[in-house]
C-alpha positions as CSV (number, residue, x, y, z in Angstrom):
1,X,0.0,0.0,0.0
2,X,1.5,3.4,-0.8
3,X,0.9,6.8,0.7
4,X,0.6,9.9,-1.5
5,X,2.1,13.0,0.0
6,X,1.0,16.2,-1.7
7,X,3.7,18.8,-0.7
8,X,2.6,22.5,0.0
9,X,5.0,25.7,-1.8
10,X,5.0,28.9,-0.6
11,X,6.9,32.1,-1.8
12,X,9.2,34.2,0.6
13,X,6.8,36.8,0.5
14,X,3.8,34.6,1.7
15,X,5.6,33.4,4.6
16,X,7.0,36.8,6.0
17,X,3.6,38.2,5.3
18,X,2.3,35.1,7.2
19,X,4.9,35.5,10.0
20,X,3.4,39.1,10.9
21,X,-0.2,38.2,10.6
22,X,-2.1,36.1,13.1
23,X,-4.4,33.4,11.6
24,X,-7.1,31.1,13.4
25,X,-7.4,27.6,13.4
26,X,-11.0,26.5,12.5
27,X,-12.5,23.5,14.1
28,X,-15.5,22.0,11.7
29,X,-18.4,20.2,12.4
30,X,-18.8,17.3,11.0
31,X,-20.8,13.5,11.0
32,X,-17.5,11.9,11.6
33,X,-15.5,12.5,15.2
34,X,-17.3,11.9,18.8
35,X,-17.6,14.3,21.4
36,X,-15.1,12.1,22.9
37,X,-12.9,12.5,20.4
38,X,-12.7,16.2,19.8
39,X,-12.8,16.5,23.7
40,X,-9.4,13.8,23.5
41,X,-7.4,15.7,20.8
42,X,-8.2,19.2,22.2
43,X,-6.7,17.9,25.5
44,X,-3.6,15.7,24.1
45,X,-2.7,18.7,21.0
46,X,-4.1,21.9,22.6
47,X,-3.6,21.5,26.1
48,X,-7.1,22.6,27.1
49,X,-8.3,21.6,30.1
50,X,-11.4,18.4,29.9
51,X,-13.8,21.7,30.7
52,X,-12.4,23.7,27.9
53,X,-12.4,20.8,25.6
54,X,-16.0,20.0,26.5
55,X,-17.3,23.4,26.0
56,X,-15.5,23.9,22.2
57,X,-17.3,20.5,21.6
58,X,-20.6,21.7,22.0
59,X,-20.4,25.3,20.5
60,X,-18.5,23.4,17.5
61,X,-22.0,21.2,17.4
62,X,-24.0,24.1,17.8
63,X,-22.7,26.5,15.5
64,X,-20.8,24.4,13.1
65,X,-17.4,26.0,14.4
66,X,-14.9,27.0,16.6
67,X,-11.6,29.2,17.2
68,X,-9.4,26.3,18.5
69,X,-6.1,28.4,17.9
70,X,-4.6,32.1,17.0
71,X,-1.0,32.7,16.1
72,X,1.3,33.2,13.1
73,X,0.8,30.8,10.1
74,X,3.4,28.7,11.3
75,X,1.9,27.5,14.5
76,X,-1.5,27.2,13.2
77,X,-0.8,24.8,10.2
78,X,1.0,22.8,12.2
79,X,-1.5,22.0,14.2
80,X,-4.0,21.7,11.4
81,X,-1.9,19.2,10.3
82,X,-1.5,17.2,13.5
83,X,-5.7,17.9,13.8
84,X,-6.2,16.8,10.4
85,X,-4.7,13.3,10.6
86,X,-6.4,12.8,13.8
87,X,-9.8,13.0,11.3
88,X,-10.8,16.3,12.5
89,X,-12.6,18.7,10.1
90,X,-10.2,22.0,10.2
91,X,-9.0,24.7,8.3
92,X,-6.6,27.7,8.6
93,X,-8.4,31.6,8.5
């Protein structure tokens, strides 16, 4: 079985540009992932507390997203990453 990697570019002037600006880290709702689940990875990748977790859970169920994170473009797609292959719905604002 192979894996396909798709690699992202970016240009020097969208990663300075990206260094200086601060971009969120949307969390989706979806059909997929438990509570359990996004209350798990917001604890083990985000370091929220269980009662932080929970309550990201629910607005993410009741208004089909969430600000998990805020910092420079770096940080945030990182964790998107780590987010993503956990199954999570997310995306980078």
């Amino acid at each position: 079985m192979s894996t396909e990697v798709q690699e992202e570019t970016f240009t020097l002037e969208e990663l300075l540009v990206s260094l200086k600006e601060l971009h969120r880290l949307i969390l989706w709702n979806d059909d997929v992932n438990t509570f359990d689940h996004v209350i798990f990875c917001m604890m083990k990748y985000l370091d929220y507390s269980e009662n932080q977790s929970e309550k990201i859970a629910w607005k993410v169920h009741n208004e089909g997203k969430c600000a998990v994170l805020e910092g420079s473009f770096t940080e945030v797609e990182v964790y998107r990453k780590i987010l993503q292959q956990e199954g999570l719905t997310v995306s980078v604002e």
